[in-house]
C-alpha positions as CSV (number, residue, x, y, z in Angstrom):
1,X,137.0,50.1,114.1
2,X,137.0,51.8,110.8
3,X,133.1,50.8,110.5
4,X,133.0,52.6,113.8
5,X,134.0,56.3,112.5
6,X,132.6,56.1,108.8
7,X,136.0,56.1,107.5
8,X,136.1,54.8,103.6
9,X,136.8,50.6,103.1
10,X,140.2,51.4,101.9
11,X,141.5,53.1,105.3
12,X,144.4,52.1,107.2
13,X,146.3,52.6,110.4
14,X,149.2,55.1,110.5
15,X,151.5,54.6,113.1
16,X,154.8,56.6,114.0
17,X,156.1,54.3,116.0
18,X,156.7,49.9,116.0
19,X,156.0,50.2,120.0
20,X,152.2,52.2,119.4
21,X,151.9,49.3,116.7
22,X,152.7,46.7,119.1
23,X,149.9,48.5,121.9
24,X,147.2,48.7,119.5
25,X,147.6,45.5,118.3
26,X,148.2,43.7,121.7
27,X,144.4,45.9,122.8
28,X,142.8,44.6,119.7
29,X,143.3,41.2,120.6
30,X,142.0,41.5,124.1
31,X,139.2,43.3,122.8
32,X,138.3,40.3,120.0
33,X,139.4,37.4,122.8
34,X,141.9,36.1,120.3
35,X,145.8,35.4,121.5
36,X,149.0,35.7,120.0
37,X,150.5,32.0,119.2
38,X,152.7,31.9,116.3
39,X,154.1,28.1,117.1
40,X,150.4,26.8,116.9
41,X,149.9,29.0,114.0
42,X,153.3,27.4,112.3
43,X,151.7,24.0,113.9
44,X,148.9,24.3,112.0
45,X,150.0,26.1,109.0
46,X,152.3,22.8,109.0
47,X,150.2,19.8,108.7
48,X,148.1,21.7,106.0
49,X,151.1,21.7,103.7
50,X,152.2,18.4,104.4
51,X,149.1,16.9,104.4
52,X,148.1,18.5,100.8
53,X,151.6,18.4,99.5
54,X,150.6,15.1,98.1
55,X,148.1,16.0,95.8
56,X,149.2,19.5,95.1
57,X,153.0,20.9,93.6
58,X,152.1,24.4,93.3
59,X,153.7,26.6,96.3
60,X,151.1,29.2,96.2
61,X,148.3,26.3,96.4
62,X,149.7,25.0,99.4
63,X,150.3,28.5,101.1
64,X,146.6,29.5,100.4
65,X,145.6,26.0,102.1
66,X,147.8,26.7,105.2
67,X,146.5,30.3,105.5
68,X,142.8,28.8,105.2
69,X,143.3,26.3,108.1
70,X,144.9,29.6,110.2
71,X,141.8,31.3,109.7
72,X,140.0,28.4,110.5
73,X,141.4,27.8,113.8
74,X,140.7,30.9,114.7
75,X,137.0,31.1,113.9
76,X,136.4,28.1,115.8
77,X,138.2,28.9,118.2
78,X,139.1,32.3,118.8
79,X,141.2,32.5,121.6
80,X,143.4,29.8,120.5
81,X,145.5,31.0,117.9
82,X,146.5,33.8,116.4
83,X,149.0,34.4,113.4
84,X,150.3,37.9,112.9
85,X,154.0,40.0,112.8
């Protein structure tokens, strides 16, 4: 959206108020397909760290890992999952 209006890379949103948060984010999602599942996004974000706990002992390894497969679920498939507050 910033793109949209030639506003600099750095730009963000500015909101008043958590409910006009909460709307804009909820219209975003519509617009990109995508929905808002934060148990499949734990699911997945799960399995990562268990399944690469094994070979890695750093925590920031394993949270970088779990945020990749995230994104990855939602890239293939976008209306699956969606992490977010």
């Amino acid at each position: 959206m910033r793109r949209q209006v030639e506003l600099p890379e750095g730009t963000l949103p500015l909101y008043r108020a958590e409910r006009t948060v909460k709307h804009h984010r909820g219209l975003v999602r519509k617009k990109v397909g995508v929905k808002y599942d934060q148990g499949e996004a734990r699911r997945i974000a799960e399995r990562s760290i268990r399944k690469e706990a094994a070979a890695k002992n750093r925590p920031a390894d394993l949270i970088n890992i779990a945020l990749e497969k995230v994104v990855e679920a939602v890239e293939s498939a976008p209306s699956a999952v969606l992490a977010s507050t």
